[in-house]
N, CA, C and O of each residue as an XYZ file, in Angstrom:
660
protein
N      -4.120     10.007    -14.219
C      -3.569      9.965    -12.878
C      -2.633      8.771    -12.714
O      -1.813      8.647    -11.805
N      -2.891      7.776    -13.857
C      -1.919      7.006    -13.681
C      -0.592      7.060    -13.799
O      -0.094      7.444    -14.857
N       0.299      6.625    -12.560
C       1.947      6.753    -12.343
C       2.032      8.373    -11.935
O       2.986      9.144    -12.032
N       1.122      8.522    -11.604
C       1.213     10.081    -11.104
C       1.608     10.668     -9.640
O       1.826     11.822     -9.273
N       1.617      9.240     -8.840
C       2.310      9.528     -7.534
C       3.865      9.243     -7.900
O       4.723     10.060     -7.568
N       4.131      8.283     -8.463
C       5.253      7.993     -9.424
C       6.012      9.338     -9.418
O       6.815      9.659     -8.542
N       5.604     10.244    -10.705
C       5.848     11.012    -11.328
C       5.747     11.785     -9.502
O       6.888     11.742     -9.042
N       5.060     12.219     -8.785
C       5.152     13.116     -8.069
C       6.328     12.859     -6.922
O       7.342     13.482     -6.608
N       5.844     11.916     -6.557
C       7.478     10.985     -5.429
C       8.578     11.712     -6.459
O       9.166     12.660     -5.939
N       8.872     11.471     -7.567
C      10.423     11.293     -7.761
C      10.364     13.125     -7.914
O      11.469     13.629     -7.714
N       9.603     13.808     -8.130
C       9.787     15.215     -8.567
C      10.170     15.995     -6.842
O      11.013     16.872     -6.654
N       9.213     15.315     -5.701
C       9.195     15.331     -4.531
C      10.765     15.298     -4.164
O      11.325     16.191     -3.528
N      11.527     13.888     -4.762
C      12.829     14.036     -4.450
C      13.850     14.734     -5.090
O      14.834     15.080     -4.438
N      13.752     14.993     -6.299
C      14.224     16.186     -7.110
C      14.318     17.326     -5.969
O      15.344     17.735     -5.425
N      13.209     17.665     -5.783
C      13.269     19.057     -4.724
C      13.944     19.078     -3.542
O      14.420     20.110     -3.070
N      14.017     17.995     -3.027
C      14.833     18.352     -1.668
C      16.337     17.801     -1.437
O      17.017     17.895     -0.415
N      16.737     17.066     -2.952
C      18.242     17.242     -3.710
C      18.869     18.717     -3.453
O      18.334     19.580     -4.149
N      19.757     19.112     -2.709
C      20.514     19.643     -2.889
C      21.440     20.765     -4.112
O      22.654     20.676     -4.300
N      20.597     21.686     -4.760
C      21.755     21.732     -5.445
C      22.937     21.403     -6.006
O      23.760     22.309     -6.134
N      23.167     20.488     -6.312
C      24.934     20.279     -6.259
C      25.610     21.443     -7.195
O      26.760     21.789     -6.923
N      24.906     22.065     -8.311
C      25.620     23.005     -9.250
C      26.326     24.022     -8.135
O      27.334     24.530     -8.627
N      26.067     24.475     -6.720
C      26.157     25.415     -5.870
C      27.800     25.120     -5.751
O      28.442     26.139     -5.495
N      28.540     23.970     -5.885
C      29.650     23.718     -5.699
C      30.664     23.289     -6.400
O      31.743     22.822     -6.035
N      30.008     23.582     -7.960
C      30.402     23.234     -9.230
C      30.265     21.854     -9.735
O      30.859     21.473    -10.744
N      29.347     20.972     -8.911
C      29.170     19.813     -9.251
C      28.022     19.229    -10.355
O      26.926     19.790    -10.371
N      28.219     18.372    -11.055
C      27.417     18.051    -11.687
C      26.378     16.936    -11.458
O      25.226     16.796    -11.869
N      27.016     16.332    -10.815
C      26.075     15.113    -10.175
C      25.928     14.998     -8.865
O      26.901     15.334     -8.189
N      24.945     14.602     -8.297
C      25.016     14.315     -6.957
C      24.458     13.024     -6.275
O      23.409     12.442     -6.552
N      25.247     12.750     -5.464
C      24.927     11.278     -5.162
C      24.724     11.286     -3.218
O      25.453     11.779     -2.357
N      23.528     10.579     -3.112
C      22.641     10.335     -2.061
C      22.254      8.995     -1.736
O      21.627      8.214     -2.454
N      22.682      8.816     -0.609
C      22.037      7.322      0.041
C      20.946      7.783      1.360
O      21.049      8.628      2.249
N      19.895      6.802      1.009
C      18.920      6.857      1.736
C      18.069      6.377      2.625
O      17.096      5.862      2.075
N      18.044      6.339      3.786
C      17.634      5.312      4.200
C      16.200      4.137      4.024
O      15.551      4.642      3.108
N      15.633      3.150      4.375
C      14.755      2.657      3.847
C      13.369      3.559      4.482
O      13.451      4.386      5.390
N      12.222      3.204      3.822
C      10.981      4.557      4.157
C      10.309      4.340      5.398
O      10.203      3.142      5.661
N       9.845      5.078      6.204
C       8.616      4.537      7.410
C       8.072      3.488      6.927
O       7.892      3.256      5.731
N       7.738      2.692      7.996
C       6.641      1.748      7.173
C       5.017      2.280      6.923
O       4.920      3.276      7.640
N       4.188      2.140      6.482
C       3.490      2.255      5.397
C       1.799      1.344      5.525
O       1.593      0.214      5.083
N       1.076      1.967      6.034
C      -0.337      1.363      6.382
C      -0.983      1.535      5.038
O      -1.007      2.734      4.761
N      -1.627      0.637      3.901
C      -1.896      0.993      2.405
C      -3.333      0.417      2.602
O      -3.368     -0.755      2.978
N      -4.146      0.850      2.469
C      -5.637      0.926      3.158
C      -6.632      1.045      1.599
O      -6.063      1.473      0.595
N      -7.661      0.758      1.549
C      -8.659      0.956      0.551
C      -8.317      0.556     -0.632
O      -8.913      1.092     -1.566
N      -6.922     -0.839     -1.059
C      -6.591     -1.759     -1.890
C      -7.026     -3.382     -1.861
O      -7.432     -4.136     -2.745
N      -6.692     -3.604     -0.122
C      -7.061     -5.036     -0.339
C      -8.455     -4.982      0.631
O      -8.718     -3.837      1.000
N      -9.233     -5.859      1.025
C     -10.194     -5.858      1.763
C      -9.826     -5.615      3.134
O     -10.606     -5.734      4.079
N      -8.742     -5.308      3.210
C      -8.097     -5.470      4.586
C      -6.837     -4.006      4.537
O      -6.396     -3.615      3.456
N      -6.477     -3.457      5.686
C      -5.266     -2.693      5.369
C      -4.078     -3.892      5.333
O      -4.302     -5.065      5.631
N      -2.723     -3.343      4.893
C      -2.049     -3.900      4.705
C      -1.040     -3.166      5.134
O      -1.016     -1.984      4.791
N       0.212     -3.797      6.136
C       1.330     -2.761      6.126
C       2.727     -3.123      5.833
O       3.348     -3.974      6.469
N       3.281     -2.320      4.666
C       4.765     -2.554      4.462
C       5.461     -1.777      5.035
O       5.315     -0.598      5.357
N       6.481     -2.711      5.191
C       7.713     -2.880      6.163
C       8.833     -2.785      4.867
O       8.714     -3.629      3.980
N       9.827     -1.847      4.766
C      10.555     -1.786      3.559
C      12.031     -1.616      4.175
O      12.295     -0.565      4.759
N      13.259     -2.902      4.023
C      14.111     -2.909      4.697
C      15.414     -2.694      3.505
O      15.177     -3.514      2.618
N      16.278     -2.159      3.269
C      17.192     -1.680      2.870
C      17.599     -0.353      2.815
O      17.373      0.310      3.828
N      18.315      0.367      1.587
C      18.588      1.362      1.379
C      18.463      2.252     -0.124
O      18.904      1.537     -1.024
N      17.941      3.749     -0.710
C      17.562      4.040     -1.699
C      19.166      4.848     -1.536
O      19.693      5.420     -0.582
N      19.715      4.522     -3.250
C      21.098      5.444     -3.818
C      20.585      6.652     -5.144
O      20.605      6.460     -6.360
N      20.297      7.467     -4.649
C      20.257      8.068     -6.060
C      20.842      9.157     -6.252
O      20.947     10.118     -5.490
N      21.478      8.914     -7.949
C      22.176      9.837     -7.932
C      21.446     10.526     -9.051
O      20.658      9.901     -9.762
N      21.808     12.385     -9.294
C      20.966     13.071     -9.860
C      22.200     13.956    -10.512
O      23.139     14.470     -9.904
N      21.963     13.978    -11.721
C      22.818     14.893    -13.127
C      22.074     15.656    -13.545
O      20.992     15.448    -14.095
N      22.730     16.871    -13.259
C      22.890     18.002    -14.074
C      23.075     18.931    -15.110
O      24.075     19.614    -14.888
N      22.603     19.172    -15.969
C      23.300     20.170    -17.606
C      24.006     21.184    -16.758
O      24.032     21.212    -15.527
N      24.593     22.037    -17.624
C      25.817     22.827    -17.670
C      24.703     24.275    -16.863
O      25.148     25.125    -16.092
N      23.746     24.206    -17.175
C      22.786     25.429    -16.162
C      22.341     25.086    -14.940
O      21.681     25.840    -14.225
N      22.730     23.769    -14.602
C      22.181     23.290    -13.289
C      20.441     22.618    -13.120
O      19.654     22.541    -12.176
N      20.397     22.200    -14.642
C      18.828     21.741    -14.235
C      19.040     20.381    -14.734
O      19.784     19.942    -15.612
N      17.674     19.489    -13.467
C      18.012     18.343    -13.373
C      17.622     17.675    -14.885
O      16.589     17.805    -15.542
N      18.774     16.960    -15.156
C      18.418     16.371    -16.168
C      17.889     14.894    -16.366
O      17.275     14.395    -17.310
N      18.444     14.215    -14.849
C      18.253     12.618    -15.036
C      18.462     12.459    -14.029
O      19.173     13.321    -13.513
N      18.000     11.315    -13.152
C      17.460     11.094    -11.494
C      17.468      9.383    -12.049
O      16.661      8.891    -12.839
N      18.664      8.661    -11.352
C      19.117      7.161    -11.265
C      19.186      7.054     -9.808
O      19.849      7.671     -8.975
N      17.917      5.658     -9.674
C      17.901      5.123     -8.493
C      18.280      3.621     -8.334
O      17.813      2.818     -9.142
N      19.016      3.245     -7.441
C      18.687      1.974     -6.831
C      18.490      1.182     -5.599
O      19.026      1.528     -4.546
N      17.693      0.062     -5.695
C      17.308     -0.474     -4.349
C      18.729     -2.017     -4.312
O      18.805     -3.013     -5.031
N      19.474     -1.628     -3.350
C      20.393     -3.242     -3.973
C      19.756     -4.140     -2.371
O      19.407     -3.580     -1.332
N      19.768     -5.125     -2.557
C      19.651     -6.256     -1.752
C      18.331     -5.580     -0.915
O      18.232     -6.003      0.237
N      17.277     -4.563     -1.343
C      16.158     -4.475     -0.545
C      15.240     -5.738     -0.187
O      15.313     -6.911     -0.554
N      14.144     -4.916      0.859
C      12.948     -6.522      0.963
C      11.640     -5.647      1.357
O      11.709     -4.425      1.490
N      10.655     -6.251      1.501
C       9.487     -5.787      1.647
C       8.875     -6.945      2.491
O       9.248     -8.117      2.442
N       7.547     -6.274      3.533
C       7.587     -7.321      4.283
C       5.719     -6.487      3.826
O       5.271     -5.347      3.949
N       5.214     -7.627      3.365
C       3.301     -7.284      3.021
C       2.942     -7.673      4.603
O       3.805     -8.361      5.147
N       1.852     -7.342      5.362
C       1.344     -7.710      6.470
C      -0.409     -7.231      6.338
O      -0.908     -6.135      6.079
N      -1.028     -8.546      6.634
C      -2.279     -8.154      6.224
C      -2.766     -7.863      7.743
O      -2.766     -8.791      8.552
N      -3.170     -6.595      8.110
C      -3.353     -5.941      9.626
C      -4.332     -6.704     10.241
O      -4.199     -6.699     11.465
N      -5.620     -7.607      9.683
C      -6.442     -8.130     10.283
C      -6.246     -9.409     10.425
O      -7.086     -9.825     11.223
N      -5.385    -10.469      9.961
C      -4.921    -11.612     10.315
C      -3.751    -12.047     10.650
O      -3.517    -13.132     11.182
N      -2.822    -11.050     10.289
C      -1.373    -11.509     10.534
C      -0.507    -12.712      9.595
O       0.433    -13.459      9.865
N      -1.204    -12.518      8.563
C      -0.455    -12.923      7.469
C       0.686    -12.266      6.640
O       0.371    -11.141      6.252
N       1.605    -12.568      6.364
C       2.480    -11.965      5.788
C       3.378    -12.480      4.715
O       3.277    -13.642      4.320
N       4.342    -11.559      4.184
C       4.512    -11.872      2.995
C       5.854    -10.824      3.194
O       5.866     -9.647      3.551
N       7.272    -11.978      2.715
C       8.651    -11.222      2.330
C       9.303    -11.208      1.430
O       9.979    -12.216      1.227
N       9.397    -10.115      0.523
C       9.892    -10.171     -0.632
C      10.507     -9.411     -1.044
O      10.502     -8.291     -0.533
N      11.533     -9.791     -2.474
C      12.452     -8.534     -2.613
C      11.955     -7.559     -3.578
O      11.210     -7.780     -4.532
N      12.629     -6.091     -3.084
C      12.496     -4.716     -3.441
C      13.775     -4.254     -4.382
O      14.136     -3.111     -4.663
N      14.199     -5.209     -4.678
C      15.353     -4.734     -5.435
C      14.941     -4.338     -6.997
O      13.924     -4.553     -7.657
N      16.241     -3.635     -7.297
C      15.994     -3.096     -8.565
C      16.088     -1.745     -8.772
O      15.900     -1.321     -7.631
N      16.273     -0.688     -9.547
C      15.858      0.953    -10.010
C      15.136      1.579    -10.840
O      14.686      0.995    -11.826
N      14.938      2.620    -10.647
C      14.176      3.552    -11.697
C      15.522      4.570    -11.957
O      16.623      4.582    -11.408
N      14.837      5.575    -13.236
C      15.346      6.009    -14.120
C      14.297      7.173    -14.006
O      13.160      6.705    -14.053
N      14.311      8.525    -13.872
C      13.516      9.635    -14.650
C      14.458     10.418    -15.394
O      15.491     10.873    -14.902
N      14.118     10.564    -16.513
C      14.950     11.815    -17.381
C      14.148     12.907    -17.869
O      13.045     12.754    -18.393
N      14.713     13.992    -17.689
C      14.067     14.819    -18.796
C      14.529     15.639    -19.494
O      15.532     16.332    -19.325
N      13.560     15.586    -20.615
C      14.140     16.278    -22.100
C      13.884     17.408    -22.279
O      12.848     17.963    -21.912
N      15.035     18.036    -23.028
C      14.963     19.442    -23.479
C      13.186     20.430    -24.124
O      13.013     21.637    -24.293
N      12.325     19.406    -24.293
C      11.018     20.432    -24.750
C      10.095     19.935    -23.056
O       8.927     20.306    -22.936
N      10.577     19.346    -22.221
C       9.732     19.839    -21.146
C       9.307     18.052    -20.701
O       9.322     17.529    -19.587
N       9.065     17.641    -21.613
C       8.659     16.186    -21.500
C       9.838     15.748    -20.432
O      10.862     16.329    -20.072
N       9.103     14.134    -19.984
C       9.697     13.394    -18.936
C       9.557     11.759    -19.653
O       8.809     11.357    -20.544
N      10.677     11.004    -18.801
C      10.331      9.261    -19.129
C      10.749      8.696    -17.709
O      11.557      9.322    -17.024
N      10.227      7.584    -17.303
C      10.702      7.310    -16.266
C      10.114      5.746    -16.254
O       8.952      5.392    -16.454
N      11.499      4.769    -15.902
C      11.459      3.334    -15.678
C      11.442      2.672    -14.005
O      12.033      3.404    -13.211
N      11.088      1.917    -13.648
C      11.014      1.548    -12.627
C      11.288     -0.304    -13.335
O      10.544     -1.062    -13.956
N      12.502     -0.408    -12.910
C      13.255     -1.939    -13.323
C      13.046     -2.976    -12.125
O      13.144     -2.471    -11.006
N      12.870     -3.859    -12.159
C      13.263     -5.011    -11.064
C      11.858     -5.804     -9.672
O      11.006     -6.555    -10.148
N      11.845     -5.709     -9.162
C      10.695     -6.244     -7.999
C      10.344     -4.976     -6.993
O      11.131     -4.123     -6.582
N       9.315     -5.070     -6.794
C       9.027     -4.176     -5.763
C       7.047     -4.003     -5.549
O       6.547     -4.049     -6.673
N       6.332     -3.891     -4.820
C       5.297     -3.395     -4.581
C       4.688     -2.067     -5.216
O       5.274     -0.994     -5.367
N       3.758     -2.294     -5.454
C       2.464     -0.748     -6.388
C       1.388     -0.987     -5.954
O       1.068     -2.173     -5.872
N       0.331      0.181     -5.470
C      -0.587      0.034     -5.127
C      -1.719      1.482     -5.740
O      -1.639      2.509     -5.067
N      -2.341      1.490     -6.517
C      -3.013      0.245     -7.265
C      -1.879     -0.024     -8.093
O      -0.719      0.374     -7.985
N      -2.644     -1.087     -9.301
C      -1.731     -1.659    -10.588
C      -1.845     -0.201    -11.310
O      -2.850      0.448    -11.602
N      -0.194      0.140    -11.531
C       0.578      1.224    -12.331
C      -0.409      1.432    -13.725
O      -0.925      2.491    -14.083
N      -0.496      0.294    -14.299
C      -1.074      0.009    -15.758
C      -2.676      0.245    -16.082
O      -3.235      0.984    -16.893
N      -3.105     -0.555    -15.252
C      -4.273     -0.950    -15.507
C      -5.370     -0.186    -14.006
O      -6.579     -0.415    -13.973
N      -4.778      0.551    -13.075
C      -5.105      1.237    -12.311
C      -6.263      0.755    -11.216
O      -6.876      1.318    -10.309
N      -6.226     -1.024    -11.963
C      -7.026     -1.977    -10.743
C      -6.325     -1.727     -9.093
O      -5.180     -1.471     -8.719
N      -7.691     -1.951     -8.330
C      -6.781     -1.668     -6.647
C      -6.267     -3.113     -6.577
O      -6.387     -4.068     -7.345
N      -5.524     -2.917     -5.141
C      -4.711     -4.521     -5.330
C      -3.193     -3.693     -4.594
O      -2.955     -2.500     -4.783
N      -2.601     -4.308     -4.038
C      -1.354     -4.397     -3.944
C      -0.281     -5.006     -4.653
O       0.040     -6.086     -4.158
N       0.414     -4.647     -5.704
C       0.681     -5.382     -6.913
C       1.819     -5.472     -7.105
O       2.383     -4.385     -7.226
N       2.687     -6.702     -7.224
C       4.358     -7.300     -6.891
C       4.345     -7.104     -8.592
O       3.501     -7.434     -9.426
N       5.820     -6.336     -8.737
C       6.373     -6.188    -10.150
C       7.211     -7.050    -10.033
O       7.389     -7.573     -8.932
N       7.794     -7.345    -10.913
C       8.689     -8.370    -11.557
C       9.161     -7.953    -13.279
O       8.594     -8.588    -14.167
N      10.019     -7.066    -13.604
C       9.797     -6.806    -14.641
C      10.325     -5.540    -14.844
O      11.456     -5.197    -14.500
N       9.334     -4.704    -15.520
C       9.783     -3.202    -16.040
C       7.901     -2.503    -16.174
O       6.853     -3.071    -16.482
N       8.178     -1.207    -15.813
C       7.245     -0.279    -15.858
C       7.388      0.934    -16.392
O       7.673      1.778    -15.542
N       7.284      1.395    -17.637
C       7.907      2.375    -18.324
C       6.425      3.669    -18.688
O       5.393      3.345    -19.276
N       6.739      5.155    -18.131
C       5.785      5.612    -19.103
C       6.619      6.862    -19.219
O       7.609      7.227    -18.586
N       5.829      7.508    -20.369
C       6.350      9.119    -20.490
C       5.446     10.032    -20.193
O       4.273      9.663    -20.132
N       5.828     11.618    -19.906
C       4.912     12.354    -19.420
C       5.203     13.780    -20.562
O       6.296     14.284    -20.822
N       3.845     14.184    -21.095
C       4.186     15.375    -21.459
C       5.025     16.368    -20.515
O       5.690     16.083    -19.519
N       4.747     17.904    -21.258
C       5.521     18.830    -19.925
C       4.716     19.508    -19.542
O       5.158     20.580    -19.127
N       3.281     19.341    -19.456
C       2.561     19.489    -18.867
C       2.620     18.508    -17.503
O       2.270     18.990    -16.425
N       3.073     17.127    -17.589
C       3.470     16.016    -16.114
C       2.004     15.423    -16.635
O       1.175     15.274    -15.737
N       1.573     15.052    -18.043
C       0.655     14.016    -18.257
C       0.855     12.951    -18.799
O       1.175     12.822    -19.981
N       0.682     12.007    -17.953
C       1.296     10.630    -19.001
C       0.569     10.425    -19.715
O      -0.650     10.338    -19.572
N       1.568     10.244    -21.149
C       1.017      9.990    -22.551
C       1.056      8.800    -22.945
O       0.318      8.432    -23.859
N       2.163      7.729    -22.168
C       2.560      6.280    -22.426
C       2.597      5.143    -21.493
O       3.450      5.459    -20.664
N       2.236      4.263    -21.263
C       2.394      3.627    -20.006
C       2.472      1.757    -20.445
O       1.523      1.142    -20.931
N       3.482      1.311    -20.203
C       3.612     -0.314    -20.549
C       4.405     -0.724    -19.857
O       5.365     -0.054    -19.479
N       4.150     -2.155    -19.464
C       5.158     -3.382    -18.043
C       5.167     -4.238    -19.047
O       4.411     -4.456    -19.994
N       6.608     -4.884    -18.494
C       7.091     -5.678    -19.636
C       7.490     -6.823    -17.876
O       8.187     -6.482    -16.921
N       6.693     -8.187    -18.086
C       7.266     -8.438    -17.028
C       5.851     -9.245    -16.305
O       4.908     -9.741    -16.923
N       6.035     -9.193    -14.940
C       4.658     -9.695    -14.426
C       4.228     -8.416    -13.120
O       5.076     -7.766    -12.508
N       2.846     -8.310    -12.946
C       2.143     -7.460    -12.162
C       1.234     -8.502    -10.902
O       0.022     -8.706    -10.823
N       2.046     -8.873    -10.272
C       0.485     -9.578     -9.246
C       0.435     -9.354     -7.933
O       1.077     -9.229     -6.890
N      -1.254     -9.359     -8.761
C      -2.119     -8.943     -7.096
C      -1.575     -9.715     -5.594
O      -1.817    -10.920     -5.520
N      -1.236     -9.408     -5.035
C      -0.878     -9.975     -3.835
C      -2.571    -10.309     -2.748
O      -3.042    -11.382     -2.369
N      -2.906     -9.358     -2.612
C      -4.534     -8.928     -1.547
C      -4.572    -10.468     -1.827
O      -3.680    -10.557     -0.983
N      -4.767    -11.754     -2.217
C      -5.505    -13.079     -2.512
C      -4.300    -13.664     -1.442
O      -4.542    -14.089     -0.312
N      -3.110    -13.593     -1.994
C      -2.082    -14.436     -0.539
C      -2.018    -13.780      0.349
O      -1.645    -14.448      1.314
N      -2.243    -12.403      0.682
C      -2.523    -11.905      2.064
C      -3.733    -12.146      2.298
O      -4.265    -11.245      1.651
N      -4.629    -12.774      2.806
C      -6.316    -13.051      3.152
C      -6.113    -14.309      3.026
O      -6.879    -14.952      2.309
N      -5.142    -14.886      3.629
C      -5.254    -16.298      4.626
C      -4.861    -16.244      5.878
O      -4.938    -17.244      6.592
């Protein structure tokens, strides 16, 4: 199950991409606005709510039959705002950075998530926690959508300890 909301978010946005082959296009490019904010509950001892301020660009390529082949995202100058709901502690930080999903001709998938941003639980190690990347998060998925690979190159930290003051 790990990176499996991952894997489901970006397939989620795959689907409500547009066609672009409908107009002979091969790529399609989308700006997005930043997400609702976000009550993340049953990680830290406390709920926690992010506040996510910028904008998502992704653009999505096509093969010559119209199936998606590769889904490039980025967050430029994003921020994230941690808020621990029972004390009012908080925490602002940046969301910048992109992911990458591709997929390959026997069905398989890979997908990177580059730069800073919030995970809840840890991607890797599937500890709860609200967890600040710094780094890289890489796994692959059979074509069945099972991840077979999963490694961060980079730093993972728990935040829940500086929110609970």
């Amino acid at each position: 199950m790990r990176l499996g909301l991952l894997f489901s978010a970006i397939l989620v946005v795959l689907a409500l991409v547009p066609a672009a082959t409908a107009n002979g296009d091969r790529v399609f490019r989308e700006v997005n606005p930043a997400p609702d904010d976000l009550v993340i509950t049953d990680q830290c001892a406390f709920p926690v709510l992010a506040h996510f301020e910028g904008s998502e660009i992704n653009t999505t390529f096509y093969d010559r039959d119209g199936n998606e082949r590769k889904l490039l995202g980025v967050f430029p100058g994003n921020m994230v705002t941690l808020t621990n709901l029972d004390t009012g502690a908080s925490l602002t930080l940046p969301a910048t950075g992109s992911f990458q999903l591709r997929f390959h001709p026997d069905g398989s998938a890979s997908a990177k998530v580059t730069g800073h941003g919030p995970w809840f639980p840890n991607p890797v190690t599937e500890e709860l926690g609200v967890w600040y990347q710094s780094g890289q998060v890489a796994a692959t998925f059979d074509a069945d959508e099972n991840m077979t690979s999963i490694r961060n190159t980079g730093s993972l930290v728990n935040l829940c300890p500086q929110l609970d003051s």
